[in-house]
mmCIF file of the C-alpha atoms, coordinates in Angstrom:
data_MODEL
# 
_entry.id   MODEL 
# 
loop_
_atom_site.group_PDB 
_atom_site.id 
_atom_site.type_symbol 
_atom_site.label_atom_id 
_atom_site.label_alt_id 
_atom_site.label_comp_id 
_atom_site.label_asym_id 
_atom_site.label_entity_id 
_atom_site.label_seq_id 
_atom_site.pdbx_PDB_ins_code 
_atom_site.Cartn_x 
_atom_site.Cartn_y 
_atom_site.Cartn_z 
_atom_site.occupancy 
_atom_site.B_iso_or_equiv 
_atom_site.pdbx_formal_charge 
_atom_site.auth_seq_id 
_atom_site.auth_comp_id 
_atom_site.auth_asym_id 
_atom_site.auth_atom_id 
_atom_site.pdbx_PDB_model_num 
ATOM 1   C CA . UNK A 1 1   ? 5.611   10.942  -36.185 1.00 0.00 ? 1   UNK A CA 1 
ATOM 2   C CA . UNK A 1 2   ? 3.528   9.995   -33.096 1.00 0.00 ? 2   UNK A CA 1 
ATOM 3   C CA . UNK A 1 3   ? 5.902   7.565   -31.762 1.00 0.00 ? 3   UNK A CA 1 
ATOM 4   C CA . UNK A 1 4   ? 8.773   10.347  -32.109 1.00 0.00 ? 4   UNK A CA 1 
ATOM 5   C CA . UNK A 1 5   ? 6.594   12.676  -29.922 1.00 0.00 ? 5   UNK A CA 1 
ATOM 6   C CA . UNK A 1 6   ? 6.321   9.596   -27.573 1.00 0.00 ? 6   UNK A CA 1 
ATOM 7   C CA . UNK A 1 7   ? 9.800   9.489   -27.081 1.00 0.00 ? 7   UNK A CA 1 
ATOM 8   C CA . UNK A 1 8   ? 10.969  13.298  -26.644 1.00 0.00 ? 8   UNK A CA 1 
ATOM 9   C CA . UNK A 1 9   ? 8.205   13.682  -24.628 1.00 0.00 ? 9   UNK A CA 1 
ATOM 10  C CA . UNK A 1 10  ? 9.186   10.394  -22.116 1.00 0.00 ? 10  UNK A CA 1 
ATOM 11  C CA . UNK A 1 11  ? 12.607  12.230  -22.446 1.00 0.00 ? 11  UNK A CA 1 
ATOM 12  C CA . UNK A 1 12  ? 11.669  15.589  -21.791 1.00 0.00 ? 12  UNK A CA 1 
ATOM 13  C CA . UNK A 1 13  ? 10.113  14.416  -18.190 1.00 0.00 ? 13  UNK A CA 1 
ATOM 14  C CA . UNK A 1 14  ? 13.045  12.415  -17.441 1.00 0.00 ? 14  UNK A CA 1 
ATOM 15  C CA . UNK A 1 15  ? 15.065  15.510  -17.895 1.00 0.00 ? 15  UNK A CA 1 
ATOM 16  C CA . UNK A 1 16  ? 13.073  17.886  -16.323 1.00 0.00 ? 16  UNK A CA 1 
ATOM 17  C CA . UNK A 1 17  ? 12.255  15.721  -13.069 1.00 0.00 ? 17  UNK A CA 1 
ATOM 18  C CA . UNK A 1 18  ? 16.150  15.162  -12.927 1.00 0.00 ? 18  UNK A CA 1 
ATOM 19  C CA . UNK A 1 19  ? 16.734  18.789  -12.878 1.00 0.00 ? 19  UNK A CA 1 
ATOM 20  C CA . UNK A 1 20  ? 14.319  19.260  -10.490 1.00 0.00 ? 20  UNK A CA 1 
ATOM 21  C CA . UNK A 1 21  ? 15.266  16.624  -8.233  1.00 0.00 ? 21  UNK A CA 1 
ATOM 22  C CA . UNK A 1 22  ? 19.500  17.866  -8.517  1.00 0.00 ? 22  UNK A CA 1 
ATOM 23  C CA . UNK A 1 23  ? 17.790  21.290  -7.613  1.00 0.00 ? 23  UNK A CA 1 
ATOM 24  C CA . UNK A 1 24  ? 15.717  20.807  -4.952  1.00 0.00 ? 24  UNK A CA 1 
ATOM 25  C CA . UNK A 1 25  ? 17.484  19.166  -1.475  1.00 0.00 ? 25  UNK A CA 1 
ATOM 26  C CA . UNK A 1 26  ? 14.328  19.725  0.193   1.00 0.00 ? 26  UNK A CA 1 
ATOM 27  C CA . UNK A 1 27  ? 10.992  18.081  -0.204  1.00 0.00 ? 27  UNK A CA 1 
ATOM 28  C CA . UNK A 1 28  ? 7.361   19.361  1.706   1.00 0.00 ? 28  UNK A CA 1 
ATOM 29  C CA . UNK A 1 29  ? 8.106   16.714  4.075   1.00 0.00 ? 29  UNK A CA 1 
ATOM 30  C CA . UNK A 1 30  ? 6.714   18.831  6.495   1.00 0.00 ? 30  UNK A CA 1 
ATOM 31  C CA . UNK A 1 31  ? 3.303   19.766  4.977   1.00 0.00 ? 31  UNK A CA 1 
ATOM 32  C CA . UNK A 1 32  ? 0.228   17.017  6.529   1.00 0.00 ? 32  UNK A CA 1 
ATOM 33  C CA . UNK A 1 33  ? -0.357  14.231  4.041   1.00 0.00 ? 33  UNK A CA 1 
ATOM 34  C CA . UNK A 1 34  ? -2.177  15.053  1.206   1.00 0.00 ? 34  UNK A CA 1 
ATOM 35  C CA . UNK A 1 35  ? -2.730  19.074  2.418   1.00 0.00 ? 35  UNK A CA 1 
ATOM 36  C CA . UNK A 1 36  ? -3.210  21.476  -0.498  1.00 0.00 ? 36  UNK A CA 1 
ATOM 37  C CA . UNK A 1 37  ? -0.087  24.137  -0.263  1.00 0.00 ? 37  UNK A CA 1 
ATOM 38  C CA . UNK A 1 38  ? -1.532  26.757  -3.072  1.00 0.00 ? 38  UNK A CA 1 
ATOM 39  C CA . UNK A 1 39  ? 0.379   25.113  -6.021  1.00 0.00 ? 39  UNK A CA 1 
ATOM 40  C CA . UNK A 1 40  ? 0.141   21.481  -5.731  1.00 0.00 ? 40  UNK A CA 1 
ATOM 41  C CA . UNK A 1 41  ? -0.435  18.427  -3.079  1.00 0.00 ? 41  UNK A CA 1 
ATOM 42  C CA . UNK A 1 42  ? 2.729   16.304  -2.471  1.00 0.00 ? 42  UNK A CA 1 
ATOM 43  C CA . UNK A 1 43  ? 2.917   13.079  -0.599  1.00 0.00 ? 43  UNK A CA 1 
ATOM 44  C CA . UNK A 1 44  ? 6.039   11.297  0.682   1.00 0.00 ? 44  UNK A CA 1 
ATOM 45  C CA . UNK A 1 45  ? 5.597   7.675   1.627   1.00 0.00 ? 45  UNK A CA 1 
ATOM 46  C CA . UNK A 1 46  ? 9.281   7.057   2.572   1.00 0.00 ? 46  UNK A CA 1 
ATOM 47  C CA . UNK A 1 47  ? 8.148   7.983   6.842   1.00 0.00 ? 47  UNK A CA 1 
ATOM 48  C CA . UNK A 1 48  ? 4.710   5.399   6.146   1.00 0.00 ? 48  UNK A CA 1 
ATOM 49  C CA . UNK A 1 49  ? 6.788   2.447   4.603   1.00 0.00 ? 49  UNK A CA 1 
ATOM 50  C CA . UNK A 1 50  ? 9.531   0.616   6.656   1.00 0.00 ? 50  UNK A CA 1 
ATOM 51  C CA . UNK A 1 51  ? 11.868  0.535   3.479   1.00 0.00 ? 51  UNK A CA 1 
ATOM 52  C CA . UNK A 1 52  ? 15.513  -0.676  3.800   1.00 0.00 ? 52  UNK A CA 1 
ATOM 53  C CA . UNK A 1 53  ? 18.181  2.101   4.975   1.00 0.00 ? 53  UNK A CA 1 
ATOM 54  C CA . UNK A 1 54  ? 19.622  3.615   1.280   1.00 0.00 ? 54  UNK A CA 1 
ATOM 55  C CA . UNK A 1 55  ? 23.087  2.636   0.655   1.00 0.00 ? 55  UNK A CA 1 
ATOM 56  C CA . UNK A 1 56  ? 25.268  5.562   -0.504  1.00 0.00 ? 56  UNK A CA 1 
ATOM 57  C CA . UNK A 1 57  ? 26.086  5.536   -4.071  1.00 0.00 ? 57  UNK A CA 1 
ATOM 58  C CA . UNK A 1 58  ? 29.328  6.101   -5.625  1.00 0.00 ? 58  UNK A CA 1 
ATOM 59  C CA . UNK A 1 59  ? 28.265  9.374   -6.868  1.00 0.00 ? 59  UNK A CA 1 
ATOM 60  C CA . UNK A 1 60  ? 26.614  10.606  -3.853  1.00 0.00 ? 60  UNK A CA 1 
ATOM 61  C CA . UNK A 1 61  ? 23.300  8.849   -4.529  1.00 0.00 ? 61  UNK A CA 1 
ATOM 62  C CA . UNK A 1 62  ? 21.312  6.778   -2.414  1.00 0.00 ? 62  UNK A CA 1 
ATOM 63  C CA . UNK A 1 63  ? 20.393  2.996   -3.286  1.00 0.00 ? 63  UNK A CA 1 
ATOM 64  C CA . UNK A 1 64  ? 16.722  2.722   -2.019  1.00 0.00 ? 64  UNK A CA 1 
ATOM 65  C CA . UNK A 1 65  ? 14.360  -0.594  -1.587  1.00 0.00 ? 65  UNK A CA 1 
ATOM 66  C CA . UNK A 1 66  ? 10.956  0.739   -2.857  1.00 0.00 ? 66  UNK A CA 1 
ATOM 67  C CA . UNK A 1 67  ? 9.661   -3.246  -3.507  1.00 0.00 ? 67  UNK A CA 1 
ATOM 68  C CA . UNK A 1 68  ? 10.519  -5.132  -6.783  1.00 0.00 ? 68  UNK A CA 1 
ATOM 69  C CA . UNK A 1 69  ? 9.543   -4.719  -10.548 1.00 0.00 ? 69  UNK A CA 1 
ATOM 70  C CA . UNK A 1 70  ? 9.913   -8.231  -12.557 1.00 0.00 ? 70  UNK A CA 1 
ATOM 71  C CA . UNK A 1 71  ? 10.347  -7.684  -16.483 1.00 0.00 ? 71  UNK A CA 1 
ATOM 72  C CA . UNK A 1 72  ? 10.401  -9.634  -18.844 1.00 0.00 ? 72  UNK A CA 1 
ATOM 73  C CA . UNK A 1 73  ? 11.598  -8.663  -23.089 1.00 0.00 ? 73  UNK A CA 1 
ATOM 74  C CA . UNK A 1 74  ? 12.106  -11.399 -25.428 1.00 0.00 ? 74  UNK A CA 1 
ATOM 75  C CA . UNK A 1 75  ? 14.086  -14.281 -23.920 1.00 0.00 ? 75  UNK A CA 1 
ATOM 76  C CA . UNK A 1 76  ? 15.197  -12.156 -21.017 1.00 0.00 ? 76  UNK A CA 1 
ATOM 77  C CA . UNK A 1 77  ? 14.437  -11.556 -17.463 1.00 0.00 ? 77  UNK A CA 1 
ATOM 78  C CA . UNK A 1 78  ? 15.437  -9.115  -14.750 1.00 0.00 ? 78  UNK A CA 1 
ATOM 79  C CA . UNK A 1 79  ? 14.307  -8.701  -11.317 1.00 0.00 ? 79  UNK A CA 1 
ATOM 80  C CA . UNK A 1 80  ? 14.495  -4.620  -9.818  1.00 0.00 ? 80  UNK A CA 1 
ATOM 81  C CA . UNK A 1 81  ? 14.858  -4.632  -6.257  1.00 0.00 ? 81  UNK A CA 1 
ATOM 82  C CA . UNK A 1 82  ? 17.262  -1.577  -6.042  1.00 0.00 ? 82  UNK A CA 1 
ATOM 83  C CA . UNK A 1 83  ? 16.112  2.287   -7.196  1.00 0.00 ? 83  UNK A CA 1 
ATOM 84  C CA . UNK A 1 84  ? 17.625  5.212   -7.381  1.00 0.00 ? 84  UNK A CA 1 
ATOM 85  C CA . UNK A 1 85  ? 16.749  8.104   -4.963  1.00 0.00 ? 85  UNK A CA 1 
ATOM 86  C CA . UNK A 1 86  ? 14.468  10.690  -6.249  1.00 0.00 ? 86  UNK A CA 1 
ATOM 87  C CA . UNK A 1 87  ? 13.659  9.270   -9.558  1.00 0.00 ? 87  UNK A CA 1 
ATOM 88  C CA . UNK A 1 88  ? 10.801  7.541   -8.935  1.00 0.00 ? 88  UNK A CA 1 
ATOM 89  C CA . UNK A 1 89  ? 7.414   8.990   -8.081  1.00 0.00 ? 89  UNK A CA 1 
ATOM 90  C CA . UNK A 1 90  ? 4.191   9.457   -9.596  1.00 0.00 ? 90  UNK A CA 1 
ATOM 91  C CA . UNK A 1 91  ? 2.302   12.437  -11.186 1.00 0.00 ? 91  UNK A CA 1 
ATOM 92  C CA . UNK A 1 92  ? -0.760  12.975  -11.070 1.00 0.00 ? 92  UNK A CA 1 
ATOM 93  C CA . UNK A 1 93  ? -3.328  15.230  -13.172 1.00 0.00 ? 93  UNK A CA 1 
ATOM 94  C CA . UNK A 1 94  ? -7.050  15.298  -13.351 1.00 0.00 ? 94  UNK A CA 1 
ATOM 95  C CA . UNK A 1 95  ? -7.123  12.634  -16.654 1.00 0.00 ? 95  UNK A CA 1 
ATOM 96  C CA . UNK A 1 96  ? -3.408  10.905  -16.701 1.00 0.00 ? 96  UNK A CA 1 
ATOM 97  C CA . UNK A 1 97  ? -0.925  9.707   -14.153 1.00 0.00 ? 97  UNK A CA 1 
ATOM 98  C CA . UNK A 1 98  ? 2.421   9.618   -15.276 1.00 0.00 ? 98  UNK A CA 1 
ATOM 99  C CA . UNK A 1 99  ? 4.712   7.010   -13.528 1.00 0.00 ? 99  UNK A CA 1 
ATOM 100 C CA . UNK A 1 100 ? 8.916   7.342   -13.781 1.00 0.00 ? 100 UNK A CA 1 
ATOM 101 C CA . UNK A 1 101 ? 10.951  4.179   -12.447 1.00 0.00 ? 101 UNK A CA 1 
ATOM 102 C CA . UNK A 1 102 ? 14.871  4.498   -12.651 1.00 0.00 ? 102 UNK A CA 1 
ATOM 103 C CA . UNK A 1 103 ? 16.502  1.517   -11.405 1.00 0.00 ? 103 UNK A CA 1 
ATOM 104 C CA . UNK A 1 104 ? 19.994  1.646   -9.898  1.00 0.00 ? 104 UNK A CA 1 
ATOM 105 C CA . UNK A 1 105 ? 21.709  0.484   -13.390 1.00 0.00 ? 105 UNK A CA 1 
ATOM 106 C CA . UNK A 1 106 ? 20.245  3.299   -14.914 1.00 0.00 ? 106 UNK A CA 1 
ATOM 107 C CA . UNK A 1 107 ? 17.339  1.085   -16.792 1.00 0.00 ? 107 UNK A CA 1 
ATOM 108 C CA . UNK A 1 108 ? 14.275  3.880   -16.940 1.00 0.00 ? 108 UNK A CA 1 
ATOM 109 C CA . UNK A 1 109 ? 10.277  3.223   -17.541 1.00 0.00 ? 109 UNK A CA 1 
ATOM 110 C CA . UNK A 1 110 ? 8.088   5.964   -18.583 1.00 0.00 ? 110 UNK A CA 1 
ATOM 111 C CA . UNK A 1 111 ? 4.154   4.908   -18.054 1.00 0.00 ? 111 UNK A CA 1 
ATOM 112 C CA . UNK A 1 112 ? 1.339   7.165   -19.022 1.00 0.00 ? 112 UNK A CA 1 
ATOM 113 C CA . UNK A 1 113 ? -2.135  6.173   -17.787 1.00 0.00 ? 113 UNK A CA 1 
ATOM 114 C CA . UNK A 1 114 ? -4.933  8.179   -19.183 1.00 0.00 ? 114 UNK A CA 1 
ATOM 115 C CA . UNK A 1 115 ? -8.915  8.052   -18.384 1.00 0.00 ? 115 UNK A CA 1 
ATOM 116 C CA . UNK A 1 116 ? -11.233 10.701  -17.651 1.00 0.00 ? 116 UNK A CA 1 
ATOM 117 C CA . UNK A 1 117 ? -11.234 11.754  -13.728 1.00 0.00 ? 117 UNK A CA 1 
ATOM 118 C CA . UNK A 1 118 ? -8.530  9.103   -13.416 1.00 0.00 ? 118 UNK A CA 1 
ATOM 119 C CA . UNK A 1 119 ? -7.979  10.698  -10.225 1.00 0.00 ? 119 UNK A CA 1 
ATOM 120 C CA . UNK A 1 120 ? -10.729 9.554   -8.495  1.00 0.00 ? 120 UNK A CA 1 
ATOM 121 C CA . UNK A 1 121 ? -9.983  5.808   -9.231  1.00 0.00 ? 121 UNK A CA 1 
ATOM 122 C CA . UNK A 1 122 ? -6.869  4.928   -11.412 1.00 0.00 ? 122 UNK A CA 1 
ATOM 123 C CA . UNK A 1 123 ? -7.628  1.131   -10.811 1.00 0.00 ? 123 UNK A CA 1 
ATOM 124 C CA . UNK A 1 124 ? -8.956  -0.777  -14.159 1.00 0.00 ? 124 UNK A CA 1 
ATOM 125 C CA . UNK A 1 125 ? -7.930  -1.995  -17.677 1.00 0.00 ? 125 UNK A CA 1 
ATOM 126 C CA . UNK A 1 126 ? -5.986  -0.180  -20.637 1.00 0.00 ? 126 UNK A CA 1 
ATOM 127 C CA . UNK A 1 127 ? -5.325  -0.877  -23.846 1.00 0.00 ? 127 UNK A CA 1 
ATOM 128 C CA . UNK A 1 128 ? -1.901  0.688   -25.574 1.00 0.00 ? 128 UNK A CA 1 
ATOM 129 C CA . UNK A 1 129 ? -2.873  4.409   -26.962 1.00 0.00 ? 129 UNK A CA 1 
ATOM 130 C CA . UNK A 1 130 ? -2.090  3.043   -30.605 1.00 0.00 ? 130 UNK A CA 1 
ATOM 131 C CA . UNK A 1 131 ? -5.309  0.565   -30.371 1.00 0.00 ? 131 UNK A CA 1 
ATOM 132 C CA . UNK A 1 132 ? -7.687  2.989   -28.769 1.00 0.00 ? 132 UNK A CA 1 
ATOM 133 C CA . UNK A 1 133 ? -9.553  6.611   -29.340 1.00 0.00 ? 133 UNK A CA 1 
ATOM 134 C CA . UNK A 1 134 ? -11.191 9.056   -27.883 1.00 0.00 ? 134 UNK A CA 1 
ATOM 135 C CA . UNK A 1 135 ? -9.730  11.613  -25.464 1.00 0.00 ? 135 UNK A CA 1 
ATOM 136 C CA . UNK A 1 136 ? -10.767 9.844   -22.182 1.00 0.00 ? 136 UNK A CA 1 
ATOM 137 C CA . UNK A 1 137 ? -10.828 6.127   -22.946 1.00 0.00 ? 137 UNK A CA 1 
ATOM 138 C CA . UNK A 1 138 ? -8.928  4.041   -21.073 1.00 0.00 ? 138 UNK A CA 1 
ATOM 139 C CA . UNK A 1 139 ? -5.414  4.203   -22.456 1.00 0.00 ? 139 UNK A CA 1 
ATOM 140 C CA . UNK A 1 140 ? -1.435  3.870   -21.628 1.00 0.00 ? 140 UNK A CA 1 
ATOM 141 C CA . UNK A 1 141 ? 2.088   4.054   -22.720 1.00 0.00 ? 141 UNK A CA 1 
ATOM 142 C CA . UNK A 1 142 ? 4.582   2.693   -21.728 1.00 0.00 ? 142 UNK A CA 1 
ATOM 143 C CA . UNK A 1 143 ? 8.568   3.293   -22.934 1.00 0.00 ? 143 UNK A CA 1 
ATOM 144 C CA . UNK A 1 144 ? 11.726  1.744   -21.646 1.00 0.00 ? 144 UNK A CA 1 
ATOM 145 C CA . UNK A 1 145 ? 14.750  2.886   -21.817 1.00 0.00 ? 145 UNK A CA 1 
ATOM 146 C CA . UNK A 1 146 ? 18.512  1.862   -21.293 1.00 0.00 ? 146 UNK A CA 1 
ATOM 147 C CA . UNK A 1 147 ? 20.336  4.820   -22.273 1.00 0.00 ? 147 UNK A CA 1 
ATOM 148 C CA . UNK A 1 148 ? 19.007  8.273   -22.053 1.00 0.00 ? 148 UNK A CA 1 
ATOM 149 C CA . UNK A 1 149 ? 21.561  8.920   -24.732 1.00 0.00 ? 149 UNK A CA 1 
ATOM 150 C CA . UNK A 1 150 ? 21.019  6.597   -27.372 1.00 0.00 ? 150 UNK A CA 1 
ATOM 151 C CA . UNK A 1 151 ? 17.569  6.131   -29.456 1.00 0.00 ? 151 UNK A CA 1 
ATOM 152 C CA . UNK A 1 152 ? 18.669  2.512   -30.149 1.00 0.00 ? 152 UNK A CA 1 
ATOM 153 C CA . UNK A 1 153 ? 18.140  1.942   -26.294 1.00 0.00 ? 153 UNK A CA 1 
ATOM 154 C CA . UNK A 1 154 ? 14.513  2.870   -26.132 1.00 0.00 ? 154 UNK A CA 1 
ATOM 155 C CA . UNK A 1 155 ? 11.486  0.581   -26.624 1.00 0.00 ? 155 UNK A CA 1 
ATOM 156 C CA . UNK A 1 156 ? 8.599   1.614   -26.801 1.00 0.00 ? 156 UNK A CA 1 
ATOM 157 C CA . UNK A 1 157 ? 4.548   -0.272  -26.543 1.00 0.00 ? 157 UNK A CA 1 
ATOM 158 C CA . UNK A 1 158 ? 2.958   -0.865  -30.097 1.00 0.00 ? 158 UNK A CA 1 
ATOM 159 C CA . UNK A 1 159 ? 0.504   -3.094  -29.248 1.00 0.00 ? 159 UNK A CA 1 
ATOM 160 C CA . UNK A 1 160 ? -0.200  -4.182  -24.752 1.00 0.00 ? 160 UNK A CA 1 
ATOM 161 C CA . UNK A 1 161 ? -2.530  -4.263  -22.142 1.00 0.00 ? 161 UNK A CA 1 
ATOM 162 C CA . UNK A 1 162 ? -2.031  -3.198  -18.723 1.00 0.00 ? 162 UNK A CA 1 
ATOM 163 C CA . UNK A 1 163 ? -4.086  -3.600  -15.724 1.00 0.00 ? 163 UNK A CA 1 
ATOM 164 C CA . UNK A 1 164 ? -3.790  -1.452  -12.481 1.00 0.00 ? 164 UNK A CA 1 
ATOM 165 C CA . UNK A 1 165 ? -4.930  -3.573  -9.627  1.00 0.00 ? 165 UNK A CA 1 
ATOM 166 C CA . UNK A 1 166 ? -3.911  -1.394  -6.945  1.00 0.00 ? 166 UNK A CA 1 
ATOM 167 C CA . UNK A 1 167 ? -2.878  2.670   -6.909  1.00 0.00 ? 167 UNK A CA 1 
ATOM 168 C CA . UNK A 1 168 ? -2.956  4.256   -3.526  1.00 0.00 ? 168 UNK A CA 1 
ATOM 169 C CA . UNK A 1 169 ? -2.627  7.841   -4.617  1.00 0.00 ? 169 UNK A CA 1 
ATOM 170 C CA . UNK A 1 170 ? -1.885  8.896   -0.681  1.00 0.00 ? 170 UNK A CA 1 
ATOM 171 C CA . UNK A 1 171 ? 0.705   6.452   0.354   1.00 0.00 ? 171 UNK A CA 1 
ATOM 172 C CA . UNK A 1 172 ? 2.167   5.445   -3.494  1.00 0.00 ? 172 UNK A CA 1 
ATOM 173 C CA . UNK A 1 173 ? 1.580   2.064   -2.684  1.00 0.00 ? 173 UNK A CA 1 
ATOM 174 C CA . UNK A 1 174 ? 1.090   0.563   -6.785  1.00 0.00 ? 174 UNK A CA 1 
ATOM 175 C CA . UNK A 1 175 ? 0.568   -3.081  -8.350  1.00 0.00 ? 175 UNK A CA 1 
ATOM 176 C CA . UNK A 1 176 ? 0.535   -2.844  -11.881 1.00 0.00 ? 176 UNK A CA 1 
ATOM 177 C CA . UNK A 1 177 ? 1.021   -5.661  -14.257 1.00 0.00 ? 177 UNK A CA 1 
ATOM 178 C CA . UNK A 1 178 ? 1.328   -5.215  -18.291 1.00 0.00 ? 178 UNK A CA 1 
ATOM 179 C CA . UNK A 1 179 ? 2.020   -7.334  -21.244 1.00 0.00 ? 179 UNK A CA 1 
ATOM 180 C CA . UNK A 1 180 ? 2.581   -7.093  -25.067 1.00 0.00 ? 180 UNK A CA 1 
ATOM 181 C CA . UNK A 1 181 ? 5.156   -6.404  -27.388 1.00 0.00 ? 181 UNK A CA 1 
ATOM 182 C CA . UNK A 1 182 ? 8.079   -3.769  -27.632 1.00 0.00 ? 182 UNK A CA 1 
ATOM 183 C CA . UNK A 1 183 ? 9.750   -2.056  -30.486 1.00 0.00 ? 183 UNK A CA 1 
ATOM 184 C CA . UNK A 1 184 ? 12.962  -0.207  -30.590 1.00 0.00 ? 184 UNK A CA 1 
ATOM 185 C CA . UNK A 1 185 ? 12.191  3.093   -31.400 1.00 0.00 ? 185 UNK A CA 1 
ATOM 186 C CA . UNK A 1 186 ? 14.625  3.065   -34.571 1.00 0.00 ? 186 UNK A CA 1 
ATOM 187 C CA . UNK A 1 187 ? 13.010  0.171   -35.947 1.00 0.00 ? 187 UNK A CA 1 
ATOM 188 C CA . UNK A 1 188 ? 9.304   1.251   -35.246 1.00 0.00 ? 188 UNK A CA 1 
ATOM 189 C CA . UNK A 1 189 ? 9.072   0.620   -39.485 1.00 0.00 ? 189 UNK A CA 1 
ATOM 190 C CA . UNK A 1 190 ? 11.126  -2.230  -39.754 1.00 0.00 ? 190 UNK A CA 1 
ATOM 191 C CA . UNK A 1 191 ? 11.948  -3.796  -36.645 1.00 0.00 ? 191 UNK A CA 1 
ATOM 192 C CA . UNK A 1 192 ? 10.392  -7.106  -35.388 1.00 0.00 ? 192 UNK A CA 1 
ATOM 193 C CA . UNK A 1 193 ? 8.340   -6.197  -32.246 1.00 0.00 ? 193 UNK A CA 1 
ATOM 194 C CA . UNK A 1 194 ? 9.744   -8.426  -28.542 1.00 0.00 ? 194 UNK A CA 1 
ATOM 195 C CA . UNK A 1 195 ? 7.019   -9.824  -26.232 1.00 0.00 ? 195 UNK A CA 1 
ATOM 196 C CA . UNK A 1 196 ? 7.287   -8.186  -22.693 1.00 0.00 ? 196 UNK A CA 1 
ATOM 197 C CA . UNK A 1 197 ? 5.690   -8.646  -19.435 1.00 0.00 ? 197 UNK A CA 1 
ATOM 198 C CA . UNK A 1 198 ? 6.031   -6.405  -16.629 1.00 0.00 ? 198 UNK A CA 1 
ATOM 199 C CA . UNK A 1 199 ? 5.166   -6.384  -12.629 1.00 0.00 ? 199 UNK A CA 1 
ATOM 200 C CA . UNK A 1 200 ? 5.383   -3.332  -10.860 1.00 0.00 ? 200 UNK A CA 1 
ATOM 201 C CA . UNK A 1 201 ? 5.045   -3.686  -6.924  1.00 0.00 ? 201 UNK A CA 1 
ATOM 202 C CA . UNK A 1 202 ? 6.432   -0.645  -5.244  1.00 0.00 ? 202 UNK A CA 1 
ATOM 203 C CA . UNK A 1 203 ? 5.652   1.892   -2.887  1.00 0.00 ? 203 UNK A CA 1 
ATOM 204 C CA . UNK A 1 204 ? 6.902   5.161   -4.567  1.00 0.00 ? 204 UNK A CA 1 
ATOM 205 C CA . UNK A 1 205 ? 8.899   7.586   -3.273  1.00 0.00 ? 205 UNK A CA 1 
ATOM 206 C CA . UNK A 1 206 ? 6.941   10.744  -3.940  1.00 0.00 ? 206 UNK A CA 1 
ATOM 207 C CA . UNK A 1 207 ? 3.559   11.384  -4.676  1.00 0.00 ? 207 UNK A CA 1 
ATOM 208 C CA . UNK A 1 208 ? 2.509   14.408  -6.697  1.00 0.00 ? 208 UNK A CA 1 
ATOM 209 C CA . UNK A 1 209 ? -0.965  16.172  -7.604  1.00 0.00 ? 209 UNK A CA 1 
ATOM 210 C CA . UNK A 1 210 ? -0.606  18.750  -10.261 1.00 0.00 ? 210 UNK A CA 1 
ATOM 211 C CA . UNK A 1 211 ? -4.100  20.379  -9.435  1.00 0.00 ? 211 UNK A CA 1 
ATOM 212 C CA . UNK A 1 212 ? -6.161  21.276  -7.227  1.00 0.00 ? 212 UNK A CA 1 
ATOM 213 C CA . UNK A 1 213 ? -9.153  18.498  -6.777  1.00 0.00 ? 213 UNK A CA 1 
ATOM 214 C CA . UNK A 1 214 ? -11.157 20.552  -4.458  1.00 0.00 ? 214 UNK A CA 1 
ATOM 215 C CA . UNK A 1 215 ? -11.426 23.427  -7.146  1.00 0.00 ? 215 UNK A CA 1 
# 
């Protein structure tokens, strides 16, 4: 039951940050970096980081270089050095961060980073939500996904670590590495879990703060 409710709710934000992004041409570009606006702080680092001019996609998408994520699932490898525009950013609350990565071939990770004030310094260990309790211990998730549209496509962490060495929550700038095993989310029961590893070097497009931290 919990791992369900893992996956509708990685595809509930993946849905909802779509439609907001389709929505919404316009960003707070203009509001000062980091500047409280009544209803939440947001933080473009696309003027601070001399990424590579987006190539137009076929649908009217941009291409954008935001750094590289290396991944690794059973005998396989890919290397990400291309993401889609607008679906990938960081949000951030007073005890998680949640972290959305679309790749131009539509390949998706949901991570969920949890610790009490996390805010004030994301960097440190975690251990995979299914090993650990309490409300604010150190914990994450992490689901990938291949096909929005098919539950065979998503894997999700049983058992992982994951380390953030580096979140700048101002700029986006991120190094995160993780390792364990996957399951598909069908075979959660039965299925064998894959080994995974994961780098994530990127600065992100957009920043977001869901409260208010001088409240």
């Amino acid at each position: 039951m919990k791992s369900r409710l893992f996956y509708l709710v990685g595809i509930f934000f993946i849905v909802a940050c779509n439609s907001n992004s389709n929505n919404e041409d316009k960003t707070s570009d203009d509001l000062p970096e980091g500047k409280w606006n009544g209803e939440y702080i947001e933080v473009d680092s696309e003027e601070e980081n001399n990424t590579t001019r987006p190539a137009k996609k076929s649908n009217g998408g941009e291409i954008l270089n935001l750094g590289k994520v290396i991944f690794k699932l059973g005998n396989k490898e890919m290397k990400i050095v291309q993401f889609d525009r607008r679906k990938n950013d960081i949000t951030i609350n007073k005890d998680q961060i949640a972290i959305r990565i679309k790749d131009a071939n539509d390949h998706h990770f949901i991570i969920g980073i949890h610790k009490d004030q996390i805010y004030k310094n994301p960097e440190g260990n975690y251990i995979d939500v299914r090993r650990i309790k309490g409300d604010n211990a150190p914990k994450f998730s992490l689901n990938y996904i291949t096909d929005l549209r098919d539950k065979n496509q998503t894997f999700q962490c049983v058992k992982g670590t994951l380390v953030v060495k580096k979140m700048n929550l101002r700029s986006g700038e991120v190094l995160i590495e993780a390792s364990g095993n996957l399951q598909n989310m069908e075979g959660l029961k039965e299925g064998t879990p894959q080994p995974f590893e994961i780098e994530i070097k990127m600065n992100f497009e957009t920043v977001v703060s869901t409260f208010d931290p001088s409240a």
